[in-house]
N, C-alpha and C positions, 0 to 999 in steps of 0.2 A: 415711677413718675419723677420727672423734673421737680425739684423744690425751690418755690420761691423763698427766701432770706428777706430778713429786714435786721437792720444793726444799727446799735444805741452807741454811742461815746463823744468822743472827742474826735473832731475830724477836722483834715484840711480845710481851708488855710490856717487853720488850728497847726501853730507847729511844738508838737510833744512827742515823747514814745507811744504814747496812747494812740494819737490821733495818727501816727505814720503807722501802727500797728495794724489799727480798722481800717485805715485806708488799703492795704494789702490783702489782707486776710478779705474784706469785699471783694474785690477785683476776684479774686481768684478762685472764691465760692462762686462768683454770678456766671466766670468766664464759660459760653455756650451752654449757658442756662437762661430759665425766667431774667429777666429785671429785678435787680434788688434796689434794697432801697438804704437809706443811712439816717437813722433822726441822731441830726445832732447835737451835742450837748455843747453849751458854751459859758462864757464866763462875761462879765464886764471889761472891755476892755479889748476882748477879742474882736477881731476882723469879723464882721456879722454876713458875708456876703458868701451867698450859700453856692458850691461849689457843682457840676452835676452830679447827678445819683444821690443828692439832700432832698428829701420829700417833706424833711417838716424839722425844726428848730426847736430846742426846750432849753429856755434861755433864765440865766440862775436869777433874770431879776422876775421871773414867773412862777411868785407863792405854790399854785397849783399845777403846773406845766407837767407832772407826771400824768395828768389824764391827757394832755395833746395826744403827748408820747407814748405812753399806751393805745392810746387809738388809732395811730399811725402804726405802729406795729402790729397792730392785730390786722394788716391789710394780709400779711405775710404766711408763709407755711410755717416758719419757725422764726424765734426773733433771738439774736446771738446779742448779748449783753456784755459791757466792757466793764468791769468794777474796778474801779478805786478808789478809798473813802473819800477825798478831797475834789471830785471831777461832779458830783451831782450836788443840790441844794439839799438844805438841813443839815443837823451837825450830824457830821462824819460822812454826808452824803446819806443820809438815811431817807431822803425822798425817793431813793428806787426802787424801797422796798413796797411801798402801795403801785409802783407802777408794775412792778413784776406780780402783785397780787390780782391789776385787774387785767393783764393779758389771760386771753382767751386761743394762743395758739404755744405751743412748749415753746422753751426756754431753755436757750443756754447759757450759763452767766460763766466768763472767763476773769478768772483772778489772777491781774498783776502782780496784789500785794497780798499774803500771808504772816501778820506779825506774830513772833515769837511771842512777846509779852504785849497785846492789847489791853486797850482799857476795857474795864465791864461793860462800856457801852456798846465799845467796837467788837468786844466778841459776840455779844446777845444781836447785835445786827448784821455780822456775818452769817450764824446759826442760823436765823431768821431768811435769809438768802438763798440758804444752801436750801433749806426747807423748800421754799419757796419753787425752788428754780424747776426744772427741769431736769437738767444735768447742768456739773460743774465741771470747768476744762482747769486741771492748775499746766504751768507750764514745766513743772521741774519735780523730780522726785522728790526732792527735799520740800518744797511747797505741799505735795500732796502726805507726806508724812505729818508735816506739820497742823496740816488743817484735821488730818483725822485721830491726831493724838490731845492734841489743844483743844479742838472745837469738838463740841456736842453736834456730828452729822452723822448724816447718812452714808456711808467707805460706800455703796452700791453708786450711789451718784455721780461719785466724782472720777474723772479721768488725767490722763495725763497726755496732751499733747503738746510738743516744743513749740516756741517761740519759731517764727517762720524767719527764713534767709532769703534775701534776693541773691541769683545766680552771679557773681562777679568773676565769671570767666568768659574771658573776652579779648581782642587784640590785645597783645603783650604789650605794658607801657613802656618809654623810651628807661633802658638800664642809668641808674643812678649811679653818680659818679662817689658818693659818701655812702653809706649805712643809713638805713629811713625807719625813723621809730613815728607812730604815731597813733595818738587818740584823737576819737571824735564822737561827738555826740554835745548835747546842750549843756554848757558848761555854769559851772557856779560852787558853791563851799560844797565839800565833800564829796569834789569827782577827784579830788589827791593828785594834782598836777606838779603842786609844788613840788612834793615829794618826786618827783617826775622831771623835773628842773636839777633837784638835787642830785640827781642820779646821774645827771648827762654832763653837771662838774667834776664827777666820778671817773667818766670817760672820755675825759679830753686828751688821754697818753694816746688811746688809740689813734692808727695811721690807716686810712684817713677818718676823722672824727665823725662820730654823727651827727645828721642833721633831726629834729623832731617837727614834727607838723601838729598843730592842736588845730581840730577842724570842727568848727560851730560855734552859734553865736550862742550869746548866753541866755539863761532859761527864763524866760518873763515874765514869771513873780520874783526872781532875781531881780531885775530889770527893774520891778516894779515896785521890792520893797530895800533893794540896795545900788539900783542903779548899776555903773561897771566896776565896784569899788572890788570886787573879786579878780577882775579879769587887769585890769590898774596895778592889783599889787601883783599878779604874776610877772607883768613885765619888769616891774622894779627889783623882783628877786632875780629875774634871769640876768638883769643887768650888773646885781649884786655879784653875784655867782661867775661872771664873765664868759655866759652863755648864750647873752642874748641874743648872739650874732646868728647860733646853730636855731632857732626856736623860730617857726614860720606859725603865726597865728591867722588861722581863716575862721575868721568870723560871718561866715555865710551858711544860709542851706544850700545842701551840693542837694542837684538831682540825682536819679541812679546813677546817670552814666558818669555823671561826673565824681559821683562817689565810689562806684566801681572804680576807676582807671585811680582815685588813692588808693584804696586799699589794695590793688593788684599792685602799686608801688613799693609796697612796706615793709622793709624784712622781718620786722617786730611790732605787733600792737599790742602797746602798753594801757592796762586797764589800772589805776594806782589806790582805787576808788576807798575812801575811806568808809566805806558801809560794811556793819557786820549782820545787816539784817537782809539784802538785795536776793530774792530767790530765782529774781528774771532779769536777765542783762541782755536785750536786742542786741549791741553793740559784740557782745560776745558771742554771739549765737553766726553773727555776718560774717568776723573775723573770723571765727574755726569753720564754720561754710566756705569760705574764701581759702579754706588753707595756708592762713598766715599766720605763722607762729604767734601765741598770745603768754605773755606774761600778766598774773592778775594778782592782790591782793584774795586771799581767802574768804570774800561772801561767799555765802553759802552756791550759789550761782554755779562760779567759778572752782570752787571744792569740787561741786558731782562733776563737770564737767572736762574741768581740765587735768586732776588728780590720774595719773597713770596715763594719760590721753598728750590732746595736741597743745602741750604747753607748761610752764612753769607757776608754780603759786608760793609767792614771797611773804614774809609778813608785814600787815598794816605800818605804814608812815617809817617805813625803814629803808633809807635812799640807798643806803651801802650795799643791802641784800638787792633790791632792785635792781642796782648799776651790777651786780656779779651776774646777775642772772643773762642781764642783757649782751656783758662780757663774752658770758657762757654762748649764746646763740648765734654771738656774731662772730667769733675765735675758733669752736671748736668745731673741729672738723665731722660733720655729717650731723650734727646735733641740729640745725633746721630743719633738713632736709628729713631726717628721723621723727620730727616731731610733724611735720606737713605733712607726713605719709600716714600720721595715724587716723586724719580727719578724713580721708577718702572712706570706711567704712561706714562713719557717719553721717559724710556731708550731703548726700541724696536724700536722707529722711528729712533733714532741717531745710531742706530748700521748699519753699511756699505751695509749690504743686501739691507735694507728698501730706504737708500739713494741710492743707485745704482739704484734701482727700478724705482725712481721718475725721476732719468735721463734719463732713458728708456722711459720712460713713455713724454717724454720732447722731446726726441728725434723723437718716436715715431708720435706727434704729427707736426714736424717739417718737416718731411718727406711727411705725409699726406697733408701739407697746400704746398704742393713744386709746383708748376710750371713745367709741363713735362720739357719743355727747359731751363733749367738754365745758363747764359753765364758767366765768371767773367770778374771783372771789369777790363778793361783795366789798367795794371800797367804804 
């Protein structure tokens, strides 16, 4: 039988990884099924104006808003849950856990974030979670090692499936006349651009010079508790650097299509990210879906996935290694083209269908192992 979905996060006009995650991962669970539905989660400050496919709102200045939320979800066959500590109310996000206690249909709770070193709060409320949940999706093997070596769970629960890709193969965009590096995603301290500035001083002998594209605007607790003073002092280094002229800052949300036709532009996406904790990187998952060679800093992310695969891994805040690598891809002969071939094995499973699939398929079995009578837990 068809299964109705209901899903809790962050969502459009919400603009985050979270919120562009659910909004995909919906779509393509509901596509030629039931109606699903989206309660979403918001903050102060956000655009409050509910989007279609929003059946109900739980808004952080709502002491109690986990029972809305729970209630609305229990309309559903299954309710797929987005976790990360800082997107729900109470500390660390801990109000989701009495909403996952009083759903009355299984659960699935998908984890962004797995830290290495939490605090005792955050692991006893992660445990608590996992407990809870239904089943857990991590997106990375490194994620799902972590949580069952660190955390006190249950290894039968949790699974592994990737972060989904939209398809960016599509009319061929117009051939660039320079070398096109670029990142994109919501920018702010510790996506490592500078070091990424630094590097393209590195490569101004080459004939002809790159150009780099940085595409998105900046992240809006950025915004909100430092204004553009990150994205200000980039330009004043590329200025410094005598780069500014190569450096195109797009400060917009690209729709797909407009964000397909970048990245089928790009010889290189450079990911420079100073995180040594990051176990899911979207932006990395679209780039090696895409087939476009990826240079990354070593989060963990980028370790499982680009190590021996489609791409280069340089060390943290190191412009010199950076610019060699970049050197390397855009000089040496067959060395793209070698690293773009390796991602056609993989790039069918990371495209959003396949990953939708496997949640079906998850959900699927979760419904099967259900207990006719299911009661929830007293709140």
């Amino acid at each position: 039988m068809p299964v109705s979905y209901g899903f809790l996060s962050t969502h459009p006009p919400t603009r985050c990884g979270l919120a562009t995650f659910n909004s995909a991962l919906a779509a393509h669970l509901t596509l030629g099924g039931p109606p699903g539905g989206v309660v979403r989660v918001t903050a102060p400050g956000d655009d409050q104006r509910p989007e279609p496919g929003v059946v109900h709102t739980w808004s952080a200045r709502n002491a109690a808003g986990w029972r809305g939320a729970a209630t609305a979800l229990n309309a559903f066959d299954v309710a797929v849950v987005q976790h990360e500590y800082g997107i729900y109310p109470g500390i660390d996000g801990e109000d989701v856990l009495p909403m996952l206690r009083r759903l009355n249909v299984p659960s699935i709770v998908v984890l962004h974030t797995v830290l290495r070193q939490p605090s005792a709060r955050q692991k006893t409320l992660l445990e608590q979670i996992v407990a809870v949940a239904g089943a857990v999706v991590t997106m990375t093997d490194t994620a799902h090692d972590r949580l069952i070596v660190g955390y006190a769970v249950d290894p039968a629960k949790v699974s592994v499936i990737p972060h989904g890709a939209a398809d960016h193969v599509g009319a061929p965009t117009p051939r660039r006349t320079r070398p096109h590096l670029l990142t994109w995603g919501l920018l702010g301290p510790g996506k490592g651009i500078e070091w990424a500035l630094r590097a393209l001083a590195w490569l101004q002998d080459l004939d002809p010079t790159p150009t780099y594209t940085v595409a998105g605007r900046t992240h809006p607790k950025v915004i909100e508790h430092q204004g553009e003073a990150y994205r200000i002092g980039l330009h004043r280094l590329g200025a410094e650097l005598g780069v500014a002229h190569a450096v195109d800052y797009q400060a917009a949300y690209l729709d797909p299509a407009a964000l397909g036709a970048l990245v089928r532009s790009a010889d290189v996406v450079v990911l420079p990210y100073d995180s040594r904790e990051q176990v899911t990187s979207g932006v990395l998952i679209e780039a090696v879906a895409a087939g476009v060679p990826v240079i990354a800093t070593p989060f963990p992310h980028a370790v499982e996935l680009l190590t021996g695969g489609p791409g280069l891994v340089v060390p943290h805040q190191d412009p010199t290694a950076l610019a060699a690598a970049i050197r390397r891809i855009l000089t040496e002969p067959g060395l793209a083209a070698g690293l773009a071939g390796r991602t056609r094995p993989i790039a069918a499973e990371l495209r959003w269908p396949a990953v939708a699939a496997r949640y079906d398929a998850l959900a699927g079995r979760l419904l099967a192992g259900r207990s006719p009578a299911v009661a929830p837990v007293p709140a």
